[in-house]
N, C-alpha and C positions, 0 to 999 in steps of 0.2 A: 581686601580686594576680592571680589565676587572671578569665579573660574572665564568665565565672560569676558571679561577685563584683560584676567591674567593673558589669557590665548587673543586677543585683541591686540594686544602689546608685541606678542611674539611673534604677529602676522605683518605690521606695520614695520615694525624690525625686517624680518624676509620681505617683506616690499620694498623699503627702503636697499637693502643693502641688495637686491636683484637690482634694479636700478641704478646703484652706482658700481656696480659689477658691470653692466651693460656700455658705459660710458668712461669705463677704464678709471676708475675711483676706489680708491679703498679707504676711504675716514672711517674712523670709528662712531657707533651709534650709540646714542644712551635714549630708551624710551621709558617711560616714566608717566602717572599717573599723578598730578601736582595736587588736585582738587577735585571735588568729583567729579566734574563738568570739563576737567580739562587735561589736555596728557601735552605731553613737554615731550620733546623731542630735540636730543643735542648730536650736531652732525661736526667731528673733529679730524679737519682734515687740516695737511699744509702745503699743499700743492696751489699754485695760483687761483686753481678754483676756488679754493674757498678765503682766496686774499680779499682783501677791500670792503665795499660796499655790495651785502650781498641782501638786498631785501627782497628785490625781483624772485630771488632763487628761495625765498623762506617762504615768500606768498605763495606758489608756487605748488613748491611741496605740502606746506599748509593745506592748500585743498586738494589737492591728493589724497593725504590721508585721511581730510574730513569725508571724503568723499566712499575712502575705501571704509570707515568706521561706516557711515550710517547704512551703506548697501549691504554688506556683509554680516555688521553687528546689529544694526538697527538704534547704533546708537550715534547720540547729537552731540558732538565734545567740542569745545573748543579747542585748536590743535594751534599749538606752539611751536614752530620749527625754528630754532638758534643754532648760530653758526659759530663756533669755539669758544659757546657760553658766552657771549655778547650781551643778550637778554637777558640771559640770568642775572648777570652783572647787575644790568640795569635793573631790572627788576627789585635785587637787593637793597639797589639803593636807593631806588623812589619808595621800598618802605619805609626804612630808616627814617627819611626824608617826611613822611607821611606821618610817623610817631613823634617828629619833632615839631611839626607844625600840628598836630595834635596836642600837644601840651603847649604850645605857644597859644590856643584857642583856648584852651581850662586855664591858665594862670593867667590871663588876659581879660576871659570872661567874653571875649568877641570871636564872630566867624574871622577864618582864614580863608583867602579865596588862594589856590591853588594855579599855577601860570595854565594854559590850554596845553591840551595832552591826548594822544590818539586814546579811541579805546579801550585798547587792552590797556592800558599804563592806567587807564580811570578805574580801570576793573582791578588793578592790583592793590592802587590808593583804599575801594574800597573795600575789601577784601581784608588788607592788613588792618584796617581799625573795624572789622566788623564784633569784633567781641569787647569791643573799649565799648562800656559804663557812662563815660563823661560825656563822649563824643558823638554825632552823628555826622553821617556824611550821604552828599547827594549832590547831584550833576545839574551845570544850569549854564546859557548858551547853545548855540547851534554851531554843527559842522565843525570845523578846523578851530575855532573860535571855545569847542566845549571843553568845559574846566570842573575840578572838585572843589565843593566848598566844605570846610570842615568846621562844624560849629555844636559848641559846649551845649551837653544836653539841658533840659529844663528840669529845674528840680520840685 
């Protein structure tokens, strides 16, 4: 991780936790560089605010900090705000998910068409098989509708 980065992380961290200092909040922060393109950001708190359904408040902050990355750093990330490791979660397991229908396409010999998935969740599918050999994957549909298909390379 480039010093750029590092002090990037440590700003968004003091932005974030000014902000829930501001509004009487004390969760814990974890900020984090997942990919190069992209920094994760985990907000753990247990006060009601962060009970329930909280995507309002991920999108939210999400561009926040996209916003404070590209003004101040000049950099373009995609920002991941999760709320008690939710996404993470998910995220783990739509790999999982993604290596098993992965091999369901190589011992098959045929694409898998993957159900419709926002797209960060397309971006993770590809992501976790972008170094698989057998495999390639790419997105097909529109809107709400778009989906991954995973299909055995040609030899």
């Amino acid at each position: 991780m480039t010093e750029k980065e590092e002090k990037a992380e440590k700003d968004v961290y003091s932005y974030l936790r000014g902000f829930f200092d501001l509004i009487g909040e004390d969760p814990g922060l974890e900020v984090e560089t997942k990919l190069p393109d992209e920094l994760y950001v985990n907000v753990q708190g247990e006060s009601d605010f962060f009970s329930g359904e909280k995507e309002e408040l991920t999108k939210s902050l999400s561009v926040l900090v996209k916003v404070l990355l590209e003004r101040q750093y000049d950099m373009d990330r995609d920002v991941q705000v999760d709320v008690n490791g939710v996404k993470l979660s998910r995220r783990k397991n739509l790999e999982r998910f993604a290596i098993q229908a992965a091999e369901r396409a190589k011992t098959k010999g045929k694409k898998v068409r993957l159900n419709p998935m926002p797209p960060i969740e397309r971006k993770w599918v590809h992501v976790a098989l972008t170094d698989s050999e057998d495999v390639e994957t790419y997105s097909v549909g529109e809107g709400e509708n778009r989906r991954v298909i995973i299909k055995p390379t040609e030899e």
